[in-house]
N, C-alpha and C positions, 0 to 999 in steps of 0.2 A: 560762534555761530549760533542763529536763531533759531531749536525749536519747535518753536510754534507755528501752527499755522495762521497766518490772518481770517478773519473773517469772510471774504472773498477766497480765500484758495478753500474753506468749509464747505462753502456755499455751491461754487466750484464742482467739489468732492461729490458731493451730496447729487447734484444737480447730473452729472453724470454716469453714480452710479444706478439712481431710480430709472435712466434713461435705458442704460445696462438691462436694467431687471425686468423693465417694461418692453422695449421693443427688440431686444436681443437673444436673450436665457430662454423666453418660450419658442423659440423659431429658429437658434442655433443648431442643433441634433438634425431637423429637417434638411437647411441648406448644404450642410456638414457633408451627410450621405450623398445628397445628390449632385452635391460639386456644385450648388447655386450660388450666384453673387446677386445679392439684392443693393440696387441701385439708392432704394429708397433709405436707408441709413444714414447713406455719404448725405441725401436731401435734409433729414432732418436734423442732421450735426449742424449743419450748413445752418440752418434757422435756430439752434441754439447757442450759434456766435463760435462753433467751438473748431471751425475750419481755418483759422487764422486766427487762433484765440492768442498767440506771442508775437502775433505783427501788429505793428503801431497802428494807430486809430486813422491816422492823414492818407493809410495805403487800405483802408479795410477792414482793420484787425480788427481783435477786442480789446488789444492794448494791455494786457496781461503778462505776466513775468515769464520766464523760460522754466521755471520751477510748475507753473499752471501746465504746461503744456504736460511734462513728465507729468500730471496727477491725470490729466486726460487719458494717456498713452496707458497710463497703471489699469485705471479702471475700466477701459476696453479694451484690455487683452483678458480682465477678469471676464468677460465675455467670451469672446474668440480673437486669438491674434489676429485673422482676416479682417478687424478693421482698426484694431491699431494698426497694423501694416498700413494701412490706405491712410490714415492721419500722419504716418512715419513719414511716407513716399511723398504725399501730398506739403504736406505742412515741414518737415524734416529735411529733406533730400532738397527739395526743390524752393519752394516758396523763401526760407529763411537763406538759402543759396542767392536769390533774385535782391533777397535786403539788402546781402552784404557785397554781393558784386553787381547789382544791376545800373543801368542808368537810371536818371532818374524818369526817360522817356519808357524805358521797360518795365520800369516798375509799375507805372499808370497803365500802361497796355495790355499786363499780365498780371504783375502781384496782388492788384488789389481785384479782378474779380478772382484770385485764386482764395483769396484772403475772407472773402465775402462766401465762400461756396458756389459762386454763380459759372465756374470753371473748376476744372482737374487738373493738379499736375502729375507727372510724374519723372522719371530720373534714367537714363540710358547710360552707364558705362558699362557692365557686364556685357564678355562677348564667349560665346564656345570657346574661345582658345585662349580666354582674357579675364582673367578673374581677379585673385591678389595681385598677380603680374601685370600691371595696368600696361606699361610699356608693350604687352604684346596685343594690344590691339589694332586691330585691321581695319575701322572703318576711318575712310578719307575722307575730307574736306577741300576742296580744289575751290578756289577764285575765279569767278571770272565777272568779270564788268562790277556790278554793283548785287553780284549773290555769290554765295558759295556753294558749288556741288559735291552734294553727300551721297558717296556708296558704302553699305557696309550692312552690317546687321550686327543686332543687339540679342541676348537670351534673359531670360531670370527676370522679367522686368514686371515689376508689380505696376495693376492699372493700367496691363499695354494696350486693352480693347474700351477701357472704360476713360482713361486722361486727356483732355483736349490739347496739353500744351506738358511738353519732353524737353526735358535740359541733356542735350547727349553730346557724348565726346567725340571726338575724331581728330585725326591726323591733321594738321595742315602740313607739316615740314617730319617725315619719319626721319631724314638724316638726324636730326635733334634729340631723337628718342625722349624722353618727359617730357622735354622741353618743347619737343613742335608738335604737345597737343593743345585743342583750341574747344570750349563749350560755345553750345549754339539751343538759343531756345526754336524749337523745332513743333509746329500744329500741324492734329494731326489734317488737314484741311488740306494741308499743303501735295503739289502732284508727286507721284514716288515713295510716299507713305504707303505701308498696308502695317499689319500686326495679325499675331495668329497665337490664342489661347495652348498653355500645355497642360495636355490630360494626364491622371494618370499620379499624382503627388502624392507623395506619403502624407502631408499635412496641408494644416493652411486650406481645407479643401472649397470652402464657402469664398476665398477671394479668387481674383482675377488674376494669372501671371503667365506671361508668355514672352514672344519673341517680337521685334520688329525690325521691318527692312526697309533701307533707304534703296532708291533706284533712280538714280539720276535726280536725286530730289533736290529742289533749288530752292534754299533757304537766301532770305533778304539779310545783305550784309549786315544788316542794324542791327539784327539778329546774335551777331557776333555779341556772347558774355563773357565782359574784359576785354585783353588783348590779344591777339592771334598768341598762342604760345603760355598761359595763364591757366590751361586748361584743368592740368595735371593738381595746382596748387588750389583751383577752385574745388574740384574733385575732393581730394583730401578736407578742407574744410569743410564739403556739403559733408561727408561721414563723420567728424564730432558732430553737426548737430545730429544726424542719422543715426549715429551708435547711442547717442542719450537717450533719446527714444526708445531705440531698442532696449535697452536696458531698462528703463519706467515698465516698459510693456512685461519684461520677466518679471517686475516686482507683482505685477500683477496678474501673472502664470500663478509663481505662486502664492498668492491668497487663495485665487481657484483653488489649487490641489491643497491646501490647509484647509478651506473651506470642507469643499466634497468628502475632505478623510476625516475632519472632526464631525460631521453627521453623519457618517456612515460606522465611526469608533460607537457611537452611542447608540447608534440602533442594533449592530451585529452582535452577539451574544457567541462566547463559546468558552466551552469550559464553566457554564455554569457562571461564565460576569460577561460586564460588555469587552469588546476586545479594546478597549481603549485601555483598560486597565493591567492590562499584561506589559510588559516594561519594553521588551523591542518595539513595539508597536507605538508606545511613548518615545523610543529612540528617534520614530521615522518624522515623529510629529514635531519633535524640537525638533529636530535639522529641519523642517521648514520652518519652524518661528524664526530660527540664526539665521537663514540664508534670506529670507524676508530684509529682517532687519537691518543686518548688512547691508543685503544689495540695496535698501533705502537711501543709505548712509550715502552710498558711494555715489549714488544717481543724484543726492540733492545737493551734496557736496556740488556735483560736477555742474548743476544748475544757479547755485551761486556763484560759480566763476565764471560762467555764460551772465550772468545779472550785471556782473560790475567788468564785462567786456574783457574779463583775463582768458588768455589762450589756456585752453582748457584739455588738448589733444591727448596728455598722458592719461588725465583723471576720468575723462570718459571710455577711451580705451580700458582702463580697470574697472569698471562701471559695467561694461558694456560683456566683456569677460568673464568678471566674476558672477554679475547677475542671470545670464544666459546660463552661465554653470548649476547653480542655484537651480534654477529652475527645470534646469533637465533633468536634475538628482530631484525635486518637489515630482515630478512628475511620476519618476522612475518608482517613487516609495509611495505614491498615493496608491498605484495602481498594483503594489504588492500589499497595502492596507484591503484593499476593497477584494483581494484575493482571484476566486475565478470571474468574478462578478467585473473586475478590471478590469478583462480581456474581452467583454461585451460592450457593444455601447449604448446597453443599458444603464448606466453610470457616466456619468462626461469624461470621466481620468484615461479613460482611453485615448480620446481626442486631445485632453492634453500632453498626452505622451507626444503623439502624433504629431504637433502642432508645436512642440516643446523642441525638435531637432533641426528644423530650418535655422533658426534664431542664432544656435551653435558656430552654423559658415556662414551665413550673410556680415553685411558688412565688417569684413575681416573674420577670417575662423579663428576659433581657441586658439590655432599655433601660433597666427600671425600677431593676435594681442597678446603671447607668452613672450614671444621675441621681442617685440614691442616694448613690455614691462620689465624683461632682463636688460634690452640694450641702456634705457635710462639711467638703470643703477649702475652699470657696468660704464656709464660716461660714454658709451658709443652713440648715443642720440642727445637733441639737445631740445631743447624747449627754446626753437628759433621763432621769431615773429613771424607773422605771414602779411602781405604788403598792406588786406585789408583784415579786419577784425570783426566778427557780428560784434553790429553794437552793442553796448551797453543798454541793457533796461534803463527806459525812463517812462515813469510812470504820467509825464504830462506831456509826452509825445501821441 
């Protein structure tokens, strides 16, 4: 394994984090408090190519590696997870979903102004009664003539007020259970749509996430992504790339809380030295260098096996696990460095604490990637193909 990074993935880095530093870090604290989602973000990623920065260049993209995307994801959670989320959902969940199962009529209708910024995606499976248990979801999908009728509702859904175009599951055949579910690219344009923002989060406070509800909403059969019945394994797939993501995004939680706690070890004094110097307090601060590192390891691993098109489902699950872990212990020990001053947010280590628990149960919680990582060893899971594969990185695609 390589490494290094290319020249391009520096540039990349660089170009990202100034971006970070410049229009995020002074405006983060405001939006944070008052629950704002600033639109204008999602616009200027958009114009610096980095909304589709791993989809091929013939659909939009920038034509950049799946390793680029995770250094995107790293360095705007070093901001606020509120907009890695929105490149997770946007670029993760949906758009790289559209590469690997779309046709190639949807991919022109969709991917590429998703891929451009010039559109929003985002991702509907989460329902109130439907979480890890996917099979217990309620919304239907019925036939008839040349659409399908969608009732149901969705919760937890990042970008519900702000995405123009939803990849959401639904029933066609419940007798089937996994089996007779079916994805549908869903605008929101369409009649039967509404969405409705949830107040009131522990974290994540600066993005957009709520609920939506289909009501008789009649999606165009074309619409159908795959095959009636496909649903469940499209689903599954849109989460490796969705948990790599996530995982990029805790690498760069914790930089944040190594950040804020190595200026704040140098500035605070007590006992007569800085408190950097006293040895627990160096405990707190290696365990984010390890968990950093680490979680790098595991998330760029899982990005070379996305590059050369290997099913990747175990290695980002532990990616995705381990790094979200990482980071909620980075979070947990910033904000006992920085002391009473933590529990203010006078200091950002608050907000990442905050901002540090969502990450824990979305796409799949702690338990479900523990079970996950024993059944493998234990031979009860297998590293089965899936019918389609994200492709393969090619660089002169």
């Amino acid at each position: 394994m390589n490494f290094e990074w290319s020249d391009e993935q520096r540039m990349l880095r660089k170009t990202v984090r100034d971006f970070v530093d410049r229009e995020i870090m002074p405006h983060i604290g405001e939006w944070d408090a008052k629950g704002k989602w600033n639109p204008s973000v999602m616009n200027q990623l958009a114009n610096l190519g980095l909304m589709g920065v791993c989809i091929p260049t013939k659909y939009g993209g920038s034509g950049m590696d799946y390793n680029a995307l995770a250094i995107v994801c790293e360095e705007l959670e070093r901001g606020d997870t509120a907009f890695r989320t929105a490149v997770s959902v946007h670029t993760g969940l949906n758009s790289m979903t559209l590469l690997q199962w779309g046709t190639e009529e949807q991919k022109r209708k969709y991917l590429v102004p998703q891929a451009r910024g010039e559109k929003i995606g985002a991702f509907g499976l989460t329902e109130p009664g439907a979480g890890s248990d996917v099979a217990a979801l309620q919304t239907t999908a019925r036939r008839d003539g040349d659409f399908y009728i969608l009732n149901g509702q969705k919760t937890w859904i990042s970008l519900c007020d702000i995405a123009d175009h939803f990849l959401i599951f639904a029933y066609t055949d419940k007798k089937m259970k996994h089996h007779g579910i079916s994805a549908f690219i869903v605008e929101r344009t369409m009649d039967g749509f509404s969405s409705k923002a949830t107040k009131g989060k522990l974290g994540i406070r600066a993005g957009n996430t709520g609920e939506l509800f289909f009501d008789q909403l009649k999606v165009p059969a074309e619409n159908l992504l795959g095959k009636e019945g496909d649903g469940f394994k499209i689903a599954m797939s849109a989460l490796d790339s969705g948990r790599f993501t996530v995982a990029a995004g805790a690498c760069g939680q914790i930089m944040a809380c190594l950040e804020a706690s190595v200026n704040y070890c140098h500035e605070r004094k007590t006992f007569g030295k800085e408190i950097g110097k006293h040895q627990l307090v160096q405990q707190m601060i290696a365990k984010m260098e390890a968990g950093l590192q680490m979680s790098r390891l595991l998330v760029y691993r899982a990005g070379e096996l996305k590059n050369s098109g290997v099913r990747n489902t175990r290695e980002t699950s532990l990616a995705k696990w381990q790094a979200c872990d990482f980071a909620n212990q980075a979070a947990d020990d910033a904000v006992q460095i920085h002391g009473a001053y933590g529990y203010s947010n006078e200091y950002p280590v608050e907000r990442y604490l905050r901002n540090s628990k969502a990450p824990v149960i979305y796409e799949g919680t702690r338990e479900i990637h523990t079970i996950m990582q024993a059944e493998y060893v234990l031979g009860y899971r297998k590293d089965r193909p899936l019918n389609k594969m994200l492709p393969a990185w090619d660089p002169d695609a």
